[in-house]
Structure formats: structure tokens, C-alpha cells
C-alpha positions in Angstrom: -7.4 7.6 12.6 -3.6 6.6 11.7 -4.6 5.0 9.1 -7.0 7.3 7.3 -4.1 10.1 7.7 -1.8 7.9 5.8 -3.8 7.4 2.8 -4.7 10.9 3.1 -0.8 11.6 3.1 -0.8 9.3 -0.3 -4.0 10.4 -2.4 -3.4 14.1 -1.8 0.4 14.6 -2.2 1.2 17.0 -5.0 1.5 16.0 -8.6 5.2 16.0 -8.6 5.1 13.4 -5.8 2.9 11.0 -8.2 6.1 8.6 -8.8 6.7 8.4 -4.5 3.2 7.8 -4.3 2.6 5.0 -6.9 6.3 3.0 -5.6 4.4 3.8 -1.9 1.5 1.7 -3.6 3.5 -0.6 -5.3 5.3 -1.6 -1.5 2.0 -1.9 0.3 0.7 -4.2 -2.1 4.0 -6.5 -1.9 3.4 -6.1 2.3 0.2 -6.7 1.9 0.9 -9.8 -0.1 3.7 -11.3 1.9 1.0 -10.1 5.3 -1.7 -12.6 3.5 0.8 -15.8 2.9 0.7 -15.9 6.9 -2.4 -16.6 7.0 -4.0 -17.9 4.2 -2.9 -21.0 1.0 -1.3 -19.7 -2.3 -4.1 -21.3 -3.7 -6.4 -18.6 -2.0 -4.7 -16.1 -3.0 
């Protein structure tokens, strides 16, 4: 339920937010990246 109210948060911010919202895209990607090296091969990836 956290979860779905953070991407709530993210796809429903106003327009003028659309910069915050794409560097708070940008940052979950590199997380989610660096989250994935601990468990699986670069070749995987």
C-alpha cells in the first residue's frame, strides 16, 4: 500500500513538478540498478 502511494505521489504530481518527477525516476532506476548488481552477474543485466 506504501508502495502504490509513492507512485501515486510520482505519476499524479502537477505539471510543474514534471522535472522532480523525471530526476525521481532517473534515481530509482540508478537504485534499482545498483539493488540488482547484489544479486545477479553484469552479464545478466
Amino acid at each position: 500500500m506504501l508502495i502504490k502511494s509513492f507512485f501515486s505521489a510520482i505519476f499524479y504530481t502537477p505539471e510543474i513538478l514534471w522535472i522532480i518527477r523525471y530526476l525521481s525516476f532517473d534515481s530509482l532506476h540508478f537504485t534499482v540498478k545498483q539493488f540488482a548488481k547484489l544479486f545477479y552477474s553484469p552479464e545478466k543485466l
